[in-house]
C-alpha positions, 0 to 999 in steps of 0.5 A: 470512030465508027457511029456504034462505038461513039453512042455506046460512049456517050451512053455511060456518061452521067448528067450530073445537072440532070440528076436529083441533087443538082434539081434540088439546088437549082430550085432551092436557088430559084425560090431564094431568087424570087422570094428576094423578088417578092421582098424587094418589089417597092424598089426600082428594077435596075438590073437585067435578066433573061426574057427581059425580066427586071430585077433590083440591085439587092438581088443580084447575089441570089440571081448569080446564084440561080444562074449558077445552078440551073441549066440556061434554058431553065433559068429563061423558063422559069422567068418566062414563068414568072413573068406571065403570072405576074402579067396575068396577076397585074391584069386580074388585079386591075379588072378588080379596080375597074368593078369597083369591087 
């Protein structure tokens, strides 16, 4: 197969996890992952996600579910993301402790 006739095939195919849809799914599938996050932060992380972010066992079916609908290196991203905010929140949050503010 001549380098013309294979990119000119490749050119029509869809991304369907590129398209609005599949978008929207993976960001509704993040934010449901998060908020059981935010909801269950008193509990011990037990379970392990991508870039070493921790997680409890209550939110493993909601992880599955972002797993599932977002593309690998978006799921490493936001965690990556995620991660980094709560860092940086944990050291504000010290720094205001440390003021005796």
């Amino acid at each position: 197969m001549s380098l013309e006739a294979y990119a000119s095939a490749k050119r029509d195919e869809i991304h369907t996890d590129v398209l609005l849809q599949a978008r929207q799914a993976c960001y509704k599938a993040r934010d449901a992952f998060y908020s059981c996050l935010e909801k269950h932060s008193d509990k011990k992380p037990t379970e392990i996600g991508s870039v070493g972010l921790l997680y409890p066992t209550e939110c493993k079916p909601s992880r599955e579910d972002y797993v599932k609908n977002c593309r690998v290196s978006w799921v490493k991203h936001f965690d990556r993301q995620y991660c980094k905010t709560k860092r940086t929140q944990r050291l504000l949050d010290d720094k205001e402790t440390r003021r005796g503010v």
